[in-house]
C-alpha positions as CSV (number, residue, x, y, z in Angstrom):
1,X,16.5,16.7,-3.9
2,X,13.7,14.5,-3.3
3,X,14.0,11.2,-1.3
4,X,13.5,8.2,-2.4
5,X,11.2,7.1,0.4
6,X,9.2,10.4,-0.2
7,X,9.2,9.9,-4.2
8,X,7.7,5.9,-3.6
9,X,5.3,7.1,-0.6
10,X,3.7,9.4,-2.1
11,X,4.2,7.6,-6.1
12,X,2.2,4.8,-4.0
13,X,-0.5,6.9,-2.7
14,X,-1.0,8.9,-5.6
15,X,-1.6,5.7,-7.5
16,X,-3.9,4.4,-5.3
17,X,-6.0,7.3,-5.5
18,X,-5.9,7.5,-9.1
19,X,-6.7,3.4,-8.8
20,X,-9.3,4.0,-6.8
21,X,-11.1,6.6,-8.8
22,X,-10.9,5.9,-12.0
23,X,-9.6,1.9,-12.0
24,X,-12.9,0.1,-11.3
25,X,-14.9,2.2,-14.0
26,X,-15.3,0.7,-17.3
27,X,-14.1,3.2,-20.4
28,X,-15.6,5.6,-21.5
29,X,-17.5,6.4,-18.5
30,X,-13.8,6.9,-16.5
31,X,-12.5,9.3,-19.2
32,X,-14.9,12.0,-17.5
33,X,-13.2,11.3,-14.0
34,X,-10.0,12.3,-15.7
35,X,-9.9,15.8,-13.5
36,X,-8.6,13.5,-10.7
37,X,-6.0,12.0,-12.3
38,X,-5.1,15.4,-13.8
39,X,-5.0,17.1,-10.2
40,X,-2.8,14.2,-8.9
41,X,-0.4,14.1,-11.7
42,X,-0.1,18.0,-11.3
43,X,0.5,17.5,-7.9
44,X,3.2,14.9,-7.9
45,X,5.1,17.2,-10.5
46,X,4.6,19.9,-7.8
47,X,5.7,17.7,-5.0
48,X,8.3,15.3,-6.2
49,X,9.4,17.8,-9.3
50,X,11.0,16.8,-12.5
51,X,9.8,13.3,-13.3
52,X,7.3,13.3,-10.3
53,X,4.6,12.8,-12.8
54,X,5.7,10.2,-15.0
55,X,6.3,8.2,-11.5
56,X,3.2,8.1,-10.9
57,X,2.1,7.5,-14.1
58,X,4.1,4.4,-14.3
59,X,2.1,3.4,-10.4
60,X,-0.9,4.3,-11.4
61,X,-0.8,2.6,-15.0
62,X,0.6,-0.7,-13.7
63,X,-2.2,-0.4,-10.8
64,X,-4.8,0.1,-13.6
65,X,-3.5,-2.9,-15.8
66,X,-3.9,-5.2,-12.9
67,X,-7.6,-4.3,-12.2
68,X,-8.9,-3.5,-16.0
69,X,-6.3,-6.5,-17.5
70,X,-8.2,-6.8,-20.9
71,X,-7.0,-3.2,-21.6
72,X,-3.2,-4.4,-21.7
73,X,-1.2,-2.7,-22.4
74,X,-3.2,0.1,-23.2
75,X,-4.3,1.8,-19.8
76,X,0.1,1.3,-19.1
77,X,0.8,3.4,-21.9
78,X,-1.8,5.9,-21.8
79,X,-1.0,6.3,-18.4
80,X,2.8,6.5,-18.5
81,X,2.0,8.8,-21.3
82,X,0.1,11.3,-19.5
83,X,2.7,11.4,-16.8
84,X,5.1,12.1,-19.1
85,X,3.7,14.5,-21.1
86,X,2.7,16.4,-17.9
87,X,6.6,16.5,-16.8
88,X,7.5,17.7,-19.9
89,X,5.2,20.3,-20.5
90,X,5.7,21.7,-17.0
91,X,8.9,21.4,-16.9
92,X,9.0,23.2,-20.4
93,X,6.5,25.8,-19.4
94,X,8.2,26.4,-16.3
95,X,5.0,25.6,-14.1
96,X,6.8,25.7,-10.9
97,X,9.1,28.7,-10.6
98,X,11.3,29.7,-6.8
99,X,9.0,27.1,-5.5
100,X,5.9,28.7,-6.0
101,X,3.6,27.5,-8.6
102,X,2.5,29.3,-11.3
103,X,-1.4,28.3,-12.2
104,X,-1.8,29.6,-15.8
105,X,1.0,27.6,-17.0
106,X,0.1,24.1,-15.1
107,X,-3.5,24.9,-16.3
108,X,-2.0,25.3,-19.6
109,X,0.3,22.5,-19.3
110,X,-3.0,20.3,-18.1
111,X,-5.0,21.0,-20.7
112,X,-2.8,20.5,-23.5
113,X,-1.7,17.2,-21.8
114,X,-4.9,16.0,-21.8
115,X,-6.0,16.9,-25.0
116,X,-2.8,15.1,-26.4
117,X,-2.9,12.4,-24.4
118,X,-6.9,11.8,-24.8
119,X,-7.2,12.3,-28.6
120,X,-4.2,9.2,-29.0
121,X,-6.1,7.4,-26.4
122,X,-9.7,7.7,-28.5
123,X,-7.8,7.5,-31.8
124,X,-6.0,4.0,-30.7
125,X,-9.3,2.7,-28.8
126,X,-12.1,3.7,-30.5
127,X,-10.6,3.8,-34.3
128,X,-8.0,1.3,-34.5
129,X,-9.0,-1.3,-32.4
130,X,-12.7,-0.6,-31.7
131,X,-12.5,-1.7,-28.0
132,X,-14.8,1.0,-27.2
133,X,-17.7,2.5,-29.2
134,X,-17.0,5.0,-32.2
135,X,-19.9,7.6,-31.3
136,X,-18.7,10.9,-32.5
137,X,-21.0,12.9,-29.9
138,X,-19.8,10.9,-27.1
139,X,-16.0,11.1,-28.9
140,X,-16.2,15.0,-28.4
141,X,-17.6,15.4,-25.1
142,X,-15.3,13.1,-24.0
143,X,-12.3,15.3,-25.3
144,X,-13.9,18.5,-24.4
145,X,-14.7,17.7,-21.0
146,X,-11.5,16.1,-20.8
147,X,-9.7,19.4,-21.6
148,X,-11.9,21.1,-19.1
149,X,-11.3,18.4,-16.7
150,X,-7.3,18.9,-17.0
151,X,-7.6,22.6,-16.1
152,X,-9.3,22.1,-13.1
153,X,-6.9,19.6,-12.2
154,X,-4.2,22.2,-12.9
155,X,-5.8,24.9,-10.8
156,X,-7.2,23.0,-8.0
157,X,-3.1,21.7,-7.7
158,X,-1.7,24.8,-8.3
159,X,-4.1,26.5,-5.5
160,X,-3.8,23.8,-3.0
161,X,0.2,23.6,-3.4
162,X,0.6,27.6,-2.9
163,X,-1.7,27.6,-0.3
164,X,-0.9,24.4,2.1
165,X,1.8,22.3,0.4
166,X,4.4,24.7,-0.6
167,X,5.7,25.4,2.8
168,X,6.0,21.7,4.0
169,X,6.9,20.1,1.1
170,X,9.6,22.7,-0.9
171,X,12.4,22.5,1.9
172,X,12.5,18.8,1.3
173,X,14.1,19.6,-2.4
C-alpha cells in the first residue's frame, strides 16, 4: 500500500513536470510533447499503482487549467481522461506483474491511451468547437506522432522502473 504522503509527493511533482513541459505551450504545438506526459503517467501507474495515473491526471489537469484558463474545462478533462484511461488499460493489461513491469503491454497500454484520448481531444477541439485549426495534415501527424509518442513513453517507463525504480519504490506497496 502506498502512502499518502508518497501518492501527493510525487502526484505534485509529476504534475509539475507535466506543467512545466507541456503547460506554457499553446495547442497544437504541445500535442507533440505528449511523450512526456505519456512517460510520467506510465510512471505514476508504476510507482503509485492502481489509480496512480488518474492522480496525476487530476494534478496535472487542474495545473494546466490554471495556466492555459481559456481551455476550461477542456485541458481538466482531457487530462483526467488520459490518466484514467492509462489506469485502466494497465491495470487491464496487467502492465505491472510481481512488481516488475512488463514493457510490451504499458507500450501497448500507451499507445492505445493516446490514440483514444487524442482523437476525442481533436474531435472535441478542432471539430466541435474549432478552438484550434481543422488542418487535416496537421490532424494526422498530430495523432500519429502522438501514438508514437505514447510508446516511447511506455518504454522509456517501463525501462527506467525495471532498471532503477523497481527496487526502491516496490517495498513501499
Amino acid at each position: 500500500m502506498v502512502s499518502s504522503s508518497r501518492r501527493i509527493a510525487l502526484g505534485a511533482i509529476f504534475g509539475l513536470m507535466i506543467l512545466a513541459i507541456n503547460g506554457f505551450i499553446p495547442a497544437p504545438t504541445s500535442d507533440f510533447l505528449i511523450a512526456f506526459q505519456s512517460f510520467f503517467l506510465a510512471l505514476s501507474y508504476l510507482v503509485l499503482g492502481r489509480g496512480g495515473a488518474s492522480y496525476v491526471g487530476v494534478v496535472s489537469g487542474v495545473l494546466i487549467t490554471a495556466v492555459k484558463i481559456s481551455f476550461f474545462p477542456l485541458d481538466l478533462v482531457f487530462s483526467i481522461m488520459f490518466g484514467v484511461a492509462v489506469d485502466v488499460l494497465a491495470t487491464a493489461f496487467r502492465a505491472r506483474e510481481d512488481g516488475k513491469a512488463n514493457a510490451l503491454r504499458l507500450v501497448a497500454c500507451m499507445m492505445i491511451s493516446t490514440g483514444f484520448v487524442g482523437f476525442i481531444a481533436y474531435y472535441v477541439t478542432a471539430v466541435l468547437t474549432n478552438l484550434v485549426p481543422n488542418d487535416f495534415f496537421l490532424d494526422l501527424t498530430v495523432l500519429v506522432f502522438g501514438v508514437v509518442s505514447g510508446a516511447i513513453g511506455g518504454a522509456v517507463a517501463a525501462r527506467l522502473w525495471n532498471r532503477n525504480l523497481m527496487a526502491r519504490f516496490a517495498s513501499g506497496q
